[in-house]
PDB file of N, CA, C and O in Angstrom:
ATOM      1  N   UNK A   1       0.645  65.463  28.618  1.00  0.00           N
ATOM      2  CA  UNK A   1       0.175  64.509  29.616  1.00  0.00           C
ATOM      3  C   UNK A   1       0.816  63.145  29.382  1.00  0.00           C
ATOM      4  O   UNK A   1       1.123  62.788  28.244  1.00  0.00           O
ATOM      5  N   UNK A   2       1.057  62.240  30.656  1.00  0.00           N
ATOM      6  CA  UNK A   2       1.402  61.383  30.421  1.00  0.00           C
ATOM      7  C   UNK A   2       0.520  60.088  30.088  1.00  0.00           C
ATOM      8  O   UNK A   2      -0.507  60.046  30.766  1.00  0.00           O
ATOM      9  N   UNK A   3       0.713  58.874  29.075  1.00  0.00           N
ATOM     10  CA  UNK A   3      -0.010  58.143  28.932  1.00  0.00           C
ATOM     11  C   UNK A   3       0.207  56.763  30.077  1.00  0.00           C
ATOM     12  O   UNK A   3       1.216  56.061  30.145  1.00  0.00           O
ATOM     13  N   UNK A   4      -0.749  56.661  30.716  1.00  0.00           N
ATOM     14  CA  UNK A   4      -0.808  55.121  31.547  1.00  0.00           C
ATOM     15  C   UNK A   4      -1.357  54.055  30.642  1.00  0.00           C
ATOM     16  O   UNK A   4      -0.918  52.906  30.686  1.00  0.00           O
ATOM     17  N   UNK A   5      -2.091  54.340  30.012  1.00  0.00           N
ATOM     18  CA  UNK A   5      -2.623  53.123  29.263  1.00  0.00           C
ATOM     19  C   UNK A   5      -3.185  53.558  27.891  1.00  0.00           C
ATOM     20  O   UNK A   5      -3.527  54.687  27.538  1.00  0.00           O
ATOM     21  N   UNK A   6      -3.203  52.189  27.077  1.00  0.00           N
ATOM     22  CA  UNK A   6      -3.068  52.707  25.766  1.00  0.00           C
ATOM     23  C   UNK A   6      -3.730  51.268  25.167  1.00  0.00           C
ATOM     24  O   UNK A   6      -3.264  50.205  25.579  1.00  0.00           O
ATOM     25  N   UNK A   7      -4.860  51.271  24.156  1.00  0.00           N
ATOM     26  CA  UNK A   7      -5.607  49.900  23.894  1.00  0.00           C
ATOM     27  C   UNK A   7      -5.580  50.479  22.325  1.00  0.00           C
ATOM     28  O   UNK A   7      -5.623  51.679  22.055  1.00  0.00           O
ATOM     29  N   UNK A   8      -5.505  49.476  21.412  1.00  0.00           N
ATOM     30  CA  UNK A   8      -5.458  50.149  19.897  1.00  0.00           C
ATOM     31  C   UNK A   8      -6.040  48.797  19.783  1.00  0.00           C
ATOM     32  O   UNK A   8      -5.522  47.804  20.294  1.00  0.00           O
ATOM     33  N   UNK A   9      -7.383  48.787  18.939  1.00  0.00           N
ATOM     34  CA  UNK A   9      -8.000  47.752  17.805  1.00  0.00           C
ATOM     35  C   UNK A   9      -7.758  46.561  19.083  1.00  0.00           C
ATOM     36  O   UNK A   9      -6.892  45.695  19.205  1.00  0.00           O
ATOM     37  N   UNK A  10      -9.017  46.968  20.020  1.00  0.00           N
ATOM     38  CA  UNK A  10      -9.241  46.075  20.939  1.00  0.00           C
ATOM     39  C   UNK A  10     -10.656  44.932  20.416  1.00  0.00           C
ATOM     40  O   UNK A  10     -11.814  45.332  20.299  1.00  0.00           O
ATOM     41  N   UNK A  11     -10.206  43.480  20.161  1.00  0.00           N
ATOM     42  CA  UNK A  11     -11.524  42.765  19.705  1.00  0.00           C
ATOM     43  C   UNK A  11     -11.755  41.717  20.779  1.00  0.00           C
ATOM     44  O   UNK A  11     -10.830  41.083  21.287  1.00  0.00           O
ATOM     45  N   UNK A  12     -13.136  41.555  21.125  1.00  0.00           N
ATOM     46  CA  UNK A  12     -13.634  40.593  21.956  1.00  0.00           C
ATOM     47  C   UNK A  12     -14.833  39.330  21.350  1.00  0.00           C
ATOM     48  O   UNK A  12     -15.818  39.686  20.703  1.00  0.00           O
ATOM     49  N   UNK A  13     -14.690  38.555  21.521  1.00  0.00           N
ATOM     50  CA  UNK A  13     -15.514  37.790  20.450  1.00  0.00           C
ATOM     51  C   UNK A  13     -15.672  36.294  21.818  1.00  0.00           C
ATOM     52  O   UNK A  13     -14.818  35.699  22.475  1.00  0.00           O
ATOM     53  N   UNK A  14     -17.622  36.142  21.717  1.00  0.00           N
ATOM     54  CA  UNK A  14     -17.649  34.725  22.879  1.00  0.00           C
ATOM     55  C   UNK A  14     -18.813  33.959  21.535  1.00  0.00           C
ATOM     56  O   UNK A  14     -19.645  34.423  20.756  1.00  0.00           O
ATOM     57  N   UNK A  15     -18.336  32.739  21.808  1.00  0.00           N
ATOM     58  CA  UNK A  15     -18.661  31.932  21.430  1.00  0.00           C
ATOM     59  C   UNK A  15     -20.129  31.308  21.950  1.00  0.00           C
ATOM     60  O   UNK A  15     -20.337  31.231  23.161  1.00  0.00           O
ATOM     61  N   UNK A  16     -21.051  30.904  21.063  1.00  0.00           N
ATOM     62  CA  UNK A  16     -22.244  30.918  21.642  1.00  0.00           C
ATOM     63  C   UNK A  16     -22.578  29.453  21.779  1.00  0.00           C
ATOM     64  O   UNK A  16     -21.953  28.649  21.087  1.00  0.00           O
ATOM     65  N   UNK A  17     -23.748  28.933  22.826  1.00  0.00           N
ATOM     66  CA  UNK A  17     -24.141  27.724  22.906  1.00  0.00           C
ATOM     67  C   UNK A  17     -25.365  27.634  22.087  1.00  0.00           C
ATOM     68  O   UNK A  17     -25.895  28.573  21.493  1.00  0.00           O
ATOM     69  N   UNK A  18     -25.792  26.301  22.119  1.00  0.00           N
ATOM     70  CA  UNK A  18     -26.794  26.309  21.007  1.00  0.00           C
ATOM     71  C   UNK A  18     -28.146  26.616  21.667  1.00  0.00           C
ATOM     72  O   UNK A  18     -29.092  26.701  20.884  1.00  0.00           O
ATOM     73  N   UNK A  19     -28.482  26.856  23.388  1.00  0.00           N
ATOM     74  CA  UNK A  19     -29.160  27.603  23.573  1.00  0.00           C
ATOM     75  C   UNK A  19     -29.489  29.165  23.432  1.00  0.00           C
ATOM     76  O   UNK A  19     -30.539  29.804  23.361  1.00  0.00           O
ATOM     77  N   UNK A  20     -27.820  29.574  23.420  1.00  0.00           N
ATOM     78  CA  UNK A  20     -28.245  30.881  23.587  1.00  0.00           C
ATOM     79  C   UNK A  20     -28.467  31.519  21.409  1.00  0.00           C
ATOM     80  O   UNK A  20     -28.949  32.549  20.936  1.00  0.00           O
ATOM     81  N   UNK A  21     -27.751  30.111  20.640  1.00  0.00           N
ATOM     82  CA  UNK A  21     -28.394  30.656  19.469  1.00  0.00           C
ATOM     83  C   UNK A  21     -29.748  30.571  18.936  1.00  0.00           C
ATOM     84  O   UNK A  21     -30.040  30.924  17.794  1.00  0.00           O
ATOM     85  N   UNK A  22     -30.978  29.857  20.212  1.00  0.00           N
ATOM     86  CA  UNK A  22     -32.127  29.515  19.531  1.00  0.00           C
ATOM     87  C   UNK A  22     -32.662  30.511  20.458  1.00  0.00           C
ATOM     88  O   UNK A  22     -33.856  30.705  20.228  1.00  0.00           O
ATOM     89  N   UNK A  23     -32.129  31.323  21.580  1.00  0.00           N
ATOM     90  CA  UNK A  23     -32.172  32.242  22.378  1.00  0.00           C
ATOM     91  C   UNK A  23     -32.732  33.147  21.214  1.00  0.00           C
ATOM     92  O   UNK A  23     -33.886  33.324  20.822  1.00  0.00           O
ATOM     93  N   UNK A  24     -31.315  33.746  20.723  1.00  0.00           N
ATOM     94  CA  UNK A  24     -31.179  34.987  19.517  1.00  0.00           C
ATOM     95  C   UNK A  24     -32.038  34.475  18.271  1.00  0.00           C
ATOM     96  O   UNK A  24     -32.415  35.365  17.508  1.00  0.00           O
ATOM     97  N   UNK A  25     -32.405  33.143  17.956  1.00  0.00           N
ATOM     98  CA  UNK A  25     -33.020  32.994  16.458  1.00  0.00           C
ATOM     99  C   UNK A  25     -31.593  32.990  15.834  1.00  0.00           C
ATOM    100  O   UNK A  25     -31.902  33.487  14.750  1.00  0.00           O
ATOM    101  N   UNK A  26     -30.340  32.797  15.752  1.00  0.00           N
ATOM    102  CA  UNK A  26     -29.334  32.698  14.957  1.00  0.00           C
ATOM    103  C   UNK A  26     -28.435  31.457  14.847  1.00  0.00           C
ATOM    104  O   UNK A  26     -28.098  30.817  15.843  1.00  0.00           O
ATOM    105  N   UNK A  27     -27.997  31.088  13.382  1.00  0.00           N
ATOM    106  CA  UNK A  27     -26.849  30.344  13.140  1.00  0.00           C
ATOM    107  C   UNK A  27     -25.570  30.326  13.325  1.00  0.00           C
ATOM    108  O   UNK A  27     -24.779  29.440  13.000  1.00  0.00           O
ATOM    109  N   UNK A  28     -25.259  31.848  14.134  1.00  0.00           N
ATOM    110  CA  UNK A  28     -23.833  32.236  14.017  1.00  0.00           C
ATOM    111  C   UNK A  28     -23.212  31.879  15.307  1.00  0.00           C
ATOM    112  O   UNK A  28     -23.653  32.152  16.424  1.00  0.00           O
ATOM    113  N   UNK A  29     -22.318  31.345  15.065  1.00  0.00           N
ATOM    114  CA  UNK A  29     -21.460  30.414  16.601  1.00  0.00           C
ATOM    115  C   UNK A  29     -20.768  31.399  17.408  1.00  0.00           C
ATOM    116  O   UNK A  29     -20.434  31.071  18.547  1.00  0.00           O
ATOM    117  N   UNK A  30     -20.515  32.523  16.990  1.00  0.00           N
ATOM    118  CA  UNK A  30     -19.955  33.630  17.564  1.00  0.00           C
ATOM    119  C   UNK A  30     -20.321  35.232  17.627  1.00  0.00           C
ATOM    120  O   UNK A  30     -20.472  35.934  16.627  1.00  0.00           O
ATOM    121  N   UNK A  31     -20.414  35.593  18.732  1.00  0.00           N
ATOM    122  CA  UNK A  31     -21.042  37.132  19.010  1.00  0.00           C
ATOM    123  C   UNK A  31     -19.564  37.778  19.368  1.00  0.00           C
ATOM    124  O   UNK A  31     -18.583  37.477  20.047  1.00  0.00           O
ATOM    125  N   UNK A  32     -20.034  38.935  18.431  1.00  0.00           N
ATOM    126  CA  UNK A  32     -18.825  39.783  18.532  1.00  0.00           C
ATOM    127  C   UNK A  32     -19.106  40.732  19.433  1.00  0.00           C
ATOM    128  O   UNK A  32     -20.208  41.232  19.206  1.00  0.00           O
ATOM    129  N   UNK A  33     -18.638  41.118  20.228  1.00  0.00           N
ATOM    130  CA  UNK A  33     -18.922  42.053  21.534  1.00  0.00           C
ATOM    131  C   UNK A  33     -18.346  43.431  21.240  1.00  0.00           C
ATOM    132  O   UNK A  33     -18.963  44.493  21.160  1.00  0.00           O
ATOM    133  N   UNK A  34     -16.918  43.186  21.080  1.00  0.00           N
ATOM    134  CA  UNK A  34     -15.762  44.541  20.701  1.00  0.00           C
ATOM    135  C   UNK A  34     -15.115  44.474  19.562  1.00  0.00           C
ATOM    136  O   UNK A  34     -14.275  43.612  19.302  1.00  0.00           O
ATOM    137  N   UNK A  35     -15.457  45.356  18.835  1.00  0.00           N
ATOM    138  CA  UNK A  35     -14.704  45.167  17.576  1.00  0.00           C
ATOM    139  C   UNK A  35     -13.978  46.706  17.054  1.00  0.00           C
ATOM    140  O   UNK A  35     -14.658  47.519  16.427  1.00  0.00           O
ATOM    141  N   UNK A  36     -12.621  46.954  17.381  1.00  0.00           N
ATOM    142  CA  UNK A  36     -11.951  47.856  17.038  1.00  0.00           C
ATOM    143  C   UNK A  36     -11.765  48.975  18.066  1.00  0.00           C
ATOM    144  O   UNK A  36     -11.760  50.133  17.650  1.00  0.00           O
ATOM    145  N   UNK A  37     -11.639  48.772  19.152  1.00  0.00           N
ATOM    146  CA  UNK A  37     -11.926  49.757  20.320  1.00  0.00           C
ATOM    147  C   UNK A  37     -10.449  50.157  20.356  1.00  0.00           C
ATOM    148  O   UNK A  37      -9.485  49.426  20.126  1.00  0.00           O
ATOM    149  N   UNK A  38     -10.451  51.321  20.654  1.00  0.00           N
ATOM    150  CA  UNK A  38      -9.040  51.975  21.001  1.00  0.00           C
ATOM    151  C   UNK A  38      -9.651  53.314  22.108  1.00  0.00           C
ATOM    152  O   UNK A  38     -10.757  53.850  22.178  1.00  0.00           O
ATOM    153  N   UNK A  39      -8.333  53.536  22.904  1.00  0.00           N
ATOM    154  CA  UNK A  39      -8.403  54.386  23.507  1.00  0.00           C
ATOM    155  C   UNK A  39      -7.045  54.744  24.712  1.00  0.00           C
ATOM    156  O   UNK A  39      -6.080  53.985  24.807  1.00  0.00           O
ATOM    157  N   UNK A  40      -7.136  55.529  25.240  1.00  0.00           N
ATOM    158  CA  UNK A  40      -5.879  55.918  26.090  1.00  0.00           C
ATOM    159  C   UNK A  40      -6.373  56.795  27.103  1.00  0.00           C
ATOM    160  O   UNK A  40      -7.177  57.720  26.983  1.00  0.00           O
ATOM    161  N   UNK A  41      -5.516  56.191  28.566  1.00  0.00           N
ATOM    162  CA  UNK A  41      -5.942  56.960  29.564  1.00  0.00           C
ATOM    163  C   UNK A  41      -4.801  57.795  30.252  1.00  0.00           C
ATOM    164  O   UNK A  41      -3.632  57.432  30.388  1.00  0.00           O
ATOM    165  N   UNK A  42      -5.279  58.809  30.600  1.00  0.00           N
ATOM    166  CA  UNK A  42      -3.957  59.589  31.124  1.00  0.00           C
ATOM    167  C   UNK A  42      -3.902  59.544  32.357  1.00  0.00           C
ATOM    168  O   UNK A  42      -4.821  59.175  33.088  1.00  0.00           O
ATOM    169  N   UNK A  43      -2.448  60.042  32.820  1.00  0.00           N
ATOM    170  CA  UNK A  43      -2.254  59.978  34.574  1.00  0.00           C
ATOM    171  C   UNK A  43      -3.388  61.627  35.023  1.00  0.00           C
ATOM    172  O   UNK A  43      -3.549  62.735  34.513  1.00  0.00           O
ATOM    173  N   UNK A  44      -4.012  60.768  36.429  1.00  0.00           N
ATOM    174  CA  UNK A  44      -5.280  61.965  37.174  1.00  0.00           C
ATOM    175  C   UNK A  44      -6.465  61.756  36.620  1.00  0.00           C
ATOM    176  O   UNK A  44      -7.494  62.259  37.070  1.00  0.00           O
ATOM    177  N   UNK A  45      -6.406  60.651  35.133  1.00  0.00           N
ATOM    178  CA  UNK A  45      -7.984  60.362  34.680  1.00  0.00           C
ATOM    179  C   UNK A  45      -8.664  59.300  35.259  1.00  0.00           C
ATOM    180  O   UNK A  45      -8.352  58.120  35.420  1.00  0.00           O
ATOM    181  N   UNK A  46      -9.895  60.098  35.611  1.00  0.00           N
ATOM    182  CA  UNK A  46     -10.608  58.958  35.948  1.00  0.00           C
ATOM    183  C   UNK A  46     -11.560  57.980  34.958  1.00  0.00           C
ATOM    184  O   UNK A  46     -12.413  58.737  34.494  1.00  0.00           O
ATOM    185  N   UNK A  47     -11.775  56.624  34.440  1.00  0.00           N
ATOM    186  CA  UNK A  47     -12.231  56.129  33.510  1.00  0.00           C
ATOM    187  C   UNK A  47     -13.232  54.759  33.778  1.00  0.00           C
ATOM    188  O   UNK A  47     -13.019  54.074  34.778  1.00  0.00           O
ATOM    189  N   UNK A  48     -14.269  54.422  32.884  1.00  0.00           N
ATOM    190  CA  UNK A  48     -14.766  53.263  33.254  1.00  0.00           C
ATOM    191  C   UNK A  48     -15.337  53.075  31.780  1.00  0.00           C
ATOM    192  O   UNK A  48     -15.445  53.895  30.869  1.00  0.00           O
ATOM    193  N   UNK A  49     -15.653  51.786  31.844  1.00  0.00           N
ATOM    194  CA  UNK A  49     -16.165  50.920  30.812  1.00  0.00           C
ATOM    195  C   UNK A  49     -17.545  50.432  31.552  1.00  0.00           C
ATOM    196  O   UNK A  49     -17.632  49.760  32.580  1.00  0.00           O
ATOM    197  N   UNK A  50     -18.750  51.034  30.620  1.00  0.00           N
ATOM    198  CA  UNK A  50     -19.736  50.076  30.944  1.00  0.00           C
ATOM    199  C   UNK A  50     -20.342  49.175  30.266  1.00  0.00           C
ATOM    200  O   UNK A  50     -20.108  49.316  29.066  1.00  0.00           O
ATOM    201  N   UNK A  51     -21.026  48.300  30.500  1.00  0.00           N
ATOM    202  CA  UNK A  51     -21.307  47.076  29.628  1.00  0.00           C
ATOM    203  C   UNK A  51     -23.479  47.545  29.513  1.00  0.00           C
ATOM    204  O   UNK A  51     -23.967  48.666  29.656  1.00  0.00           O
ATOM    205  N   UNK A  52     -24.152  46.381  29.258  1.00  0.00           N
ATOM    206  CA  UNK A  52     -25.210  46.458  28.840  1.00  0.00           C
ATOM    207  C   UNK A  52     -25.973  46.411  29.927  1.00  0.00           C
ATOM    208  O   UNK A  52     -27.160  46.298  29.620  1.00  0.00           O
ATOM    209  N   UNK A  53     -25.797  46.448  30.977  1.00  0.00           N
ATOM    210  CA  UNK A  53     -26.510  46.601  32.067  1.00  0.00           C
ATOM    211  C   UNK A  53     -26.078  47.359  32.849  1.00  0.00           C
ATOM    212  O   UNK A  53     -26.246  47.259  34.064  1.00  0.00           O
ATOM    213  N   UNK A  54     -25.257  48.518  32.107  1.00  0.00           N
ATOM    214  CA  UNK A  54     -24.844  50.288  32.538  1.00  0.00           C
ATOM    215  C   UNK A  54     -24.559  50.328  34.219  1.00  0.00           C
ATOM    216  O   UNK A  54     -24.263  51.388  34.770  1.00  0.00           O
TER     217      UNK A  54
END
């Protein structure tokens, strides 16, 4: 099969405000979202990414 797309050690990282850290109860300035994602899609695949509200 052929490859269309191809993601290796995909990282996403957002930076937080100081509401949303008294939001969480945390000190940490940054939420890591994606950390190490890989994957590959082939030609005729169908694919999706869902997030936290599916």
């Amino acid at each position: 099969m052929q490859e269309v797309l191809v993601v290796k050690d995909l990282v996403k990282t957002f930076k937080l405000s100081k509401k949303q850290q008294k939001i969480e109860k945390t000190d940490i300035k940054v939420k890591v979202a994606v950390d190490g994602l890989s994957f590959s899609a082939y030609k005729g695949e169908i694919y999706g990414l869902l997030g936290p509200n599916g």
